[in-house]
N, C-alpha and C positions, 0 to 999 in steps of 0.2 A: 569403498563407499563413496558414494559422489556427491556434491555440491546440493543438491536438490534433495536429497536424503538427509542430509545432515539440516541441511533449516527447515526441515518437517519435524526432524526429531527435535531440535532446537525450539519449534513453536508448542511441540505435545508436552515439553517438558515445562515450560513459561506456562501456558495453558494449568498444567494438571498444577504445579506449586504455588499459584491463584501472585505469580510477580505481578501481571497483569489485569486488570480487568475486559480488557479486548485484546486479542492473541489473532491477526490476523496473518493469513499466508496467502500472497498472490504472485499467482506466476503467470507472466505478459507475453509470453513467450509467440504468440500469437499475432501481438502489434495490437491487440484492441483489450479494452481494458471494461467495455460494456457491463456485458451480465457481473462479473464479479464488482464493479462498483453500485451498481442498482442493486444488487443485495447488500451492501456496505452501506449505502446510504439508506436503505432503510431498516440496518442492524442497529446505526448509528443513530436512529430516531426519527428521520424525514416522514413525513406525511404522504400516505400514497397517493392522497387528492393533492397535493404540492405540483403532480404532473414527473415526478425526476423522472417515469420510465421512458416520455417522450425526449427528454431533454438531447441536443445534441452531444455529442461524446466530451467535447471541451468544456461544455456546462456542467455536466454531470462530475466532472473529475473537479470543477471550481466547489462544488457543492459537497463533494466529500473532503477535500482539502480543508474547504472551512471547517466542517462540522468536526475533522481530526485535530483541529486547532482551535474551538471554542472550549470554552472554559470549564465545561460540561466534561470532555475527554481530554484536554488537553492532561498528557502525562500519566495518562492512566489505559494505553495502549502500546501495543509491541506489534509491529507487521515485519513478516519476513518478504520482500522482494526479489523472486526466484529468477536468476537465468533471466539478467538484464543482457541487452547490449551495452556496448558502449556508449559512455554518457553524449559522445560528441553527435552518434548518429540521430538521425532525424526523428524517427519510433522512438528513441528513449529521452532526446532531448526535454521532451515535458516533465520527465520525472529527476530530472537533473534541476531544471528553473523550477516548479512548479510544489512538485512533493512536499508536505510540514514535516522535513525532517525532525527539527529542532523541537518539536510537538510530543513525540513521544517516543520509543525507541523502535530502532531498524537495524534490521540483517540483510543485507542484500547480497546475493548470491551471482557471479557473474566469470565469464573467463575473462573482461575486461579490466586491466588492472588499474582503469581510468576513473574507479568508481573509489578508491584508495585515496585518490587526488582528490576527488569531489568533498571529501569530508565526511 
């Protein structure tokens, strides 16, 4: 069973025994993190007259970051973060500075064992 399988089964299982109230699973695997954040932020409550679907990619990640760290969700979500890079590289460095870890809970799924180190 692989890496990718287990924090599916790891988020159906959070999911279904309600640990959570948002159970998300993203996998970046791609280097863009678009569509699954424009549906994130507006799972997460944003206004689709707010404009987030135009926003640029850096806006749009600042505006789901907040919203997974207002007080509203803070602490009452679980994302699994599927098959990172390495924290150091360029594509995941965002999610190394950037991500509210401390917000709510995270599995991150990676062959990088740098993601250990990050906390």
């Amino acid at each position: 069973m692989g890496k990718t399988t287990l924090g599916k089964m790891f988020a159906a299982w959070a999911a279904a025994d309600g640990v959570k109230e948002a159970v998300l699973f993203l996998s970046l695997t791609d280097g863009s993190c678009m569509g699954v954040y424009s549906e994130l932020a507006e799972a997460l409550g944003a206004k689709r007259d707010s404009g987030f679907q135009e926003m640029k990619e850096e806006d749009l990640r600042a505006l789901v970051h907040r919203l997974l760290a207002s007080e509203e969700w803070k602490g009452r979500w679980m994302v699994v973060l599927d098959d990172l890079p390495d924290p150091q590289e360029e594509r995941a460095s965002w999610i190394a500075k950037d991500f509210p870890f401390g917000c709510g809970k995270t599995l991150v799924t990676s062959r990088s064992p740098g993601w250990a180190e990050e906390g």
